[in-house]
N, C-alpha and C positions, 0 to 999 in steps of 0.2 A: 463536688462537681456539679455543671450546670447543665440539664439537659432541656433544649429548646423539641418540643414537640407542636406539628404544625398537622393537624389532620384533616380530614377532607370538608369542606367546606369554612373554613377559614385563612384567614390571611396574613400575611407579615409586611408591612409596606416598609421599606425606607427611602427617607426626601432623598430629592432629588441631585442635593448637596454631599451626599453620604456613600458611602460601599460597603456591600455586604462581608463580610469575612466570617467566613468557618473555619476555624483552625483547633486543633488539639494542642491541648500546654506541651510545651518541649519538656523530655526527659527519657529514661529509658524506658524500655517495651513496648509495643505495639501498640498503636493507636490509630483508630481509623476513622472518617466521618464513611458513612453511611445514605443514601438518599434511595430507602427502596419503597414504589406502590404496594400495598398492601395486596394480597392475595386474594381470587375470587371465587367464585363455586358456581358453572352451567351460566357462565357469560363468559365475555371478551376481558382479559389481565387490562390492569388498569395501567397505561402508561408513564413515562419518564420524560419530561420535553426537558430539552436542555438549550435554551434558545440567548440568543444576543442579542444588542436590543437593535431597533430600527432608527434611524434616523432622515430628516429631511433634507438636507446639506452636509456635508463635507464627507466623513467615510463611517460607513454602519460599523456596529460592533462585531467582536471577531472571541469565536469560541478556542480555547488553547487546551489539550491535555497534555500534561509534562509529567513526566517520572521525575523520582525526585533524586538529585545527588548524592555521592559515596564512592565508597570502594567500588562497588559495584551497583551500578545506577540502576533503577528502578523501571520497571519496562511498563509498558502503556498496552493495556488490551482490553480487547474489545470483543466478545465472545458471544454469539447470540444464542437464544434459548433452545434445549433441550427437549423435543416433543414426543410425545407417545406415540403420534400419527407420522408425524413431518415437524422435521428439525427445520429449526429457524436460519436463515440466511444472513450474511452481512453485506450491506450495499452502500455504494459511495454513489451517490448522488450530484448534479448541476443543481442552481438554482430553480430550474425551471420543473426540478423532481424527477425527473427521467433518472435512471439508473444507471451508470458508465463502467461501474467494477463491482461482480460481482463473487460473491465467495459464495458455493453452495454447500451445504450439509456433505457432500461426497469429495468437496476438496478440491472440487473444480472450478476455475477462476476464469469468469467471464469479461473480458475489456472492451465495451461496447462507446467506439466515440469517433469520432470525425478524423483525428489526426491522432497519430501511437508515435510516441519518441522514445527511444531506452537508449542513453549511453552513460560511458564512465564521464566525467568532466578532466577539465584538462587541469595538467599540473604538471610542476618542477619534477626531475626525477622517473618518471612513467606516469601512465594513468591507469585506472582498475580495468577489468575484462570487464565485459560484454558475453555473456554466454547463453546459448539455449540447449540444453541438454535434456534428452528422452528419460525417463527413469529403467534400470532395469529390471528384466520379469523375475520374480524370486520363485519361481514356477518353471514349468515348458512351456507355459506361453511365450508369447511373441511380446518382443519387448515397446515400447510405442514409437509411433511414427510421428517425425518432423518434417510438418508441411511449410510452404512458403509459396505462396500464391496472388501476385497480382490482380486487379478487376479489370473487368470487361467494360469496354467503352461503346459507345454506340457512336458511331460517324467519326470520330475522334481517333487518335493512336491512344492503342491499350497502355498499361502501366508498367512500367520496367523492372527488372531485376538487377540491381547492380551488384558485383561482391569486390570491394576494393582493397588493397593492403593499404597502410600508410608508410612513405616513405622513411627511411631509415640511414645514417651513417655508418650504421655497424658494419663488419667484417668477418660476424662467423654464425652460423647458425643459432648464437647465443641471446646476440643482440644487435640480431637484424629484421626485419620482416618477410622478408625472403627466405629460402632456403639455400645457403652459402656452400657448392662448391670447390673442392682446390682446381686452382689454375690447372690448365691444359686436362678439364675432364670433357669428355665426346661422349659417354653412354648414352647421351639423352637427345643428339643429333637428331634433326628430323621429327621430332617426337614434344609432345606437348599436353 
């Protein structure tokens, strides 16, 4: 076996012609590459850049983490550091560094951005749900509350709340978006 070790203050260059590849030989049992900073004592941890390259025309490079194929495919995470004081954060960032999604140590998930869209996509057959659900109290607490709140305008008309069904061909409460029912029912006369 061939192990490449690259420590601190030295370098690996390859031309500009060439690609790097890290790969473990194929066969059985586990195999991993590894890329961790070295550990510190009464400083700042030394960091992990994992960057793409730049370019001056046409489109910069682009960073991928993929799990890898099988039975059961290989899942991608991303887990930040474990603190005596304060646990570490995970953050989804713009270019410009600002922070837009945040995950904090208590599991609370911040979505900080100009415009939020969440739906199913469309497709033959139905398409997936759309859901926001409270979690419930496993306690006598109070279980949590779902808000929905428009902004406040200045001079302008405020922001709307719409809640729309999509239209349907169905016939029964099964598979329709309505609630379907039988002919000549009056209970609900007058009432809405």
């Amino acid at each position: 076996a061939t192990n490449i070790l690259l420590t601190s203050g030295t370098t690996f260059d390859v031309s500009s012609s060439s690609h790097l590849l890290l790969q473990t030989s194929s066969g059985t049992g586990t195999r991993s590459i590894s890329a961790t900073p070295g550990s510190t004592s009464g400083s700042n941890g030394a960091h992990l850049v994992i960057a793409s390259g730049d370019t001056s025309g046409v489109v910069a490079g682009a960073v991928s983490l993929t799990g890898g194929a099988g039975a059961t495919g290989g899942e991608v995470q991303l887990t930040p550091g474990d603190g005596t004081g304060t646990d570490g954060t995970l953050e989804l960032k713009n270019s410009a560094g600002t922070a837009r999604v945040t995950l904090a140590s208590t599991g609370a998930v911040t979505v900080d951005t100009p415009t939020l869209s969440v739906r199913s996509i469309d497709a033959s057959g139905g398409t997936g749900d759309v859901q926001l659900i409270t979690g419930d109290s496993a306690s006598a607490g109070a279980s949590g509350t779902l808000s929905v709140h428009t902004g406040t305008a200045d001079g302008v008309a405020a922001g709307e709340l719409k809640l729309m069904v999509g239209q349907s061909a169905g016939t029964n409460a099964a598979d329709c978006g309505y609630l379907v029912h039988p002919a000549d029912t009056w209970t609900f006369l007058g009432s809405h």
